[in-house]
C-alpha positions as CSV (number, residue, x, y, z in Angstrom):
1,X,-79.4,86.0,4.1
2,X,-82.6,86.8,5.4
3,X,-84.7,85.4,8.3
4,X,-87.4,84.3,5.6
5,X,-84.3,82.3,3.5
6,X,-83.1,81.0,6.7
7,X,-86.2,79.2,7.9
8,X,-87.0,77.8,4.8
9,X,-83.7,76.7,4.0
10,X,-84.3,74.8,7.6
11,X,-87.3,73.6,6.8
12,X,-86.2,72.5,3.3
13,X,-83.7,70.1,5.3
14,X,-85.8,68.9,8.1
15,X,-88.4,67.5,5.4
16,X,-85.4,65.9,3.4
17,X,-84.0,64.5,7.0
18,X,-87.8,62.7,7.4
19,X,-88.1,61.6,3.9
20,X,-84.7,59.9,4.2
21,X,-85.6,58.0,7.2
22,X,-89.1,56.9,5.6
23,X,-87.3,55.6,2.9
24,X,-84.3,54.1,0.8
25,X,-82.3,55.9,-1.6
26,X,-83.3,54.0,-5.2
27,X,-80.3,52.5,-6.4
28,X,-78.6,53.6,-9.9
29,X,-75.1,52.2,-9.8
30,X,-74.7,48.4,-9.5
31,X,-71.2,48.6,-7.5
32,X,-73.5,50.1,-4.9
33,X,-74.8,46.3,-4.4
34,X,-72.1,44.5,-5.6
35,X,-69.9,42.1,-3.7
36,X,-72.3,41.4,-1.1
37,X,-74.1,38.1,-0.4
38,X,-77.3,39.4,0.1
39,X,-80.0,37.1,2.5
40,X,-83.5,37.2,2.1
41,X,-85.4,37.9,5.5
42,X,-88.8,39.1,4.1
43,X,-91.0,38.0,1.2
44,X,-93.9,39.9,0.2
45,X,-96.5,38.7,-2.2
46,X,-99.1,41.6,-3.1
47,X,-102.3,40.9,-1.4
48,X,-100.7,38.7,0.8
49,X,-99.2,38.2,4.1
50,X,-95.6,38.9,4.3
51,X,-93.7,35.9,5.3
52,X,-90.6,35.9,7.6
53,X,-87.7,33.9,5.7
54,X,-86.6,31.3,8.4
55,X,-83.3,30.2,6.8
56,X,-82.2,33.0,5.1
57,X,-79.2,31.5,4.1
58,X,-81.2,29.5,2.0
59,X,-82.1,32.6,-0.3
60,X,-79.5,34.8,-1.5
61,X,-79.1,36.9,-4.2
62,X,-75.7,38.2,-5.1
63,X,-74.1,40.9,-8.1
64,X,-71.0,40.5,-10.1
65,X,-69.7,43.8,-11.4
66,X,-70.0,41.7,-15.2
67,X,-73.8,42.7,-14.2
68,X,-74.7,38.6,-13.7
69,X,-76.5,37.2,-10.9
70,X,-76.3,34.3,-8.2
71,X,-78.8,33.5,-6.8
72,X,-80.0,30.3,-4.0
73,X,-82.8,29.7,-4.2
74,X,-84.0,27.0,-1.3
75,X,-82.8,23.7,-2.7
76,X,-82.2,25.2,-6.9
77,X,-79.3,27.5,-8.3
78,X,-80.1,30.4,-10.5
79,X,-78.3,32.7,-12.8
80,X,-79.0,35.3,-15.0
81,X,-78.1,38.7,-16.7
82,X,-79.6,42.5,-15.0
83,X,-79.3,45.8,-15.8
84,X,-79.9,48.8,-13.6
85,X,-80.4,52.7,-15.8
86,X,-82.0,55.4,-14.1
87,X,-83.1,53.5,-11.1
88,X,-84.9,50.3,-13.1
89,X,-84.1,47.3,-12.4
90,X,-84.2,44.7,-15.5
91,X,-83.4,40.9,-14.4
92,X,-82.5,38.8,-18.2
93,X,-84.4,35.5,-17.9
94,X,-82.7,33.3,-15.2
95,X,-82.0,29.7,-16.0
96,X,-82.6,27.8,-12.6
97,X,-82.2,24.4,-11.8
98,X,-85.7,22.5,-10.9
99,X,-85.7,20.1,-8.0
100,X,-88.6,19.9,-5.8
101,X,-87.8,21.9,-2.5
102,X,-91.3,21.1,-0.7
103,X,-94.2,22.0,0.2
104,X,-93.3,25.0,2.4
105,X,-90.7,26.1,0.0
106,X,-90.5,29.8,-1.5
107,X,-89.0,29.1,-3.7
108,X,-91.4,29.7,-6.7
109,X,-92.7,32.4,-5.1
110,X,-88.7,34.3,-4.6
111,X,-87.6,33.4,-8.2
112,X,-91.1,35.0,-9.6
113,X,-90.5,38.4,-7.5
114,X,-86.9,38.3,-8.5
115,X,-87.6,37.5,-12.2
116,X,-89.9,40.8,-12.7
117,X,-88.0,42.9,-11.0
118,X,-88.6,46.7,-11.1
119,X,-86.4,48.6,-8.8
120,X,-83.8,48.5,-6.3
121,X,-83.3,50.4,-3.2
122,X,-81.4,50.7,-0.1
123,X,-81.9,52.0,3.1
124,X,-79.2,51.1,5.9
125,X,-77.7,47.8,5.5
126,X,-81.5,46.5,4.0
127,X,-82.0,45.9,0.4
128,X,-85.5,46.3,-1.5
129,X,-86.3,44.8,-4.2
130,X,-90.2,45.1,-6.1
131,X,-91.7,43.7,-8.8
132,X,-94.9,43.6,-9.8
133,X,-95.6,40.6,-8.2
134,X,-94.2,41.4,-4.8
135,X,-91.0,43.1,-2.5
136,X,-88.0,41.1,-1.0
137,X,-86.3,42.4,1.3
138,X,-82.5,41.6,1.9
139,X,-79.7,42.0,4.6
140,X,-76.3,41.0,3.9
């Protein structure tokens, strides 16, 4: 091996160590999220100012290896087919119950991320998922 191999081989890693740590690995195999009641602690509308989730227990978002979802969403109950090739994330129409939650709820704001979703990722014990309309981020 020579000293020119070496340090590139080095350098090589080093820049794959920062890119990791900028960044989550883009999820292509659902039993990677699966099994985990996942709490949303972020919601991020584009163009707008990312809102802090007080009561994340009040948002979840959960994967059955049948590729269904569970999802809370404030006061309503949602549930719905997704699908997950090549690191794109596809959520089937979700049929959601329709009370009022108030004023301050997210809760259209969650299920609209959530029903356009585009990819997942992970990075640590947080989940990202975008959409066009937005990003929520989730922690278990």
């Amino acid at each position: 091996m020579t000293l020119t191999h070496t340090v590139s081989s080095i350098l090589v890693v080093s820049v794959a160590a920062l890119l990791s740590g900028c960044g989550g690995v883009t999820l292509t195999n659902p039993s990677m999220v699966e099994g985990v009641h996942w709490r949303l602690q972020r919601l991020e509308r584009n163009g707008q100012r990312a809102v802090t989730v007080a009561t994340p227990d009040r948002y979840t978002l959960s994967f059955t290896p049948e590729k269904r979802l569970a999802v809370r969403s404030d006061c309503n109950q949602c549930a719905g087919g997704f699908d997950l090739v090549d690191g794109r994330l596809s959520v089937a129409p979700l049929a959601c119950t329709k009370a009022f939650c108030g004023e301050q709820s997210l809760d259209a704001d969650y299920t609209a991320i959530l029903a356009e979703a585009q990819s997942l990722e992970k990075s640590g014990d947080e989940l990202v998922l975008r959409s066009s309309r937005g990003t929520l981020r989730f922690r278990p």
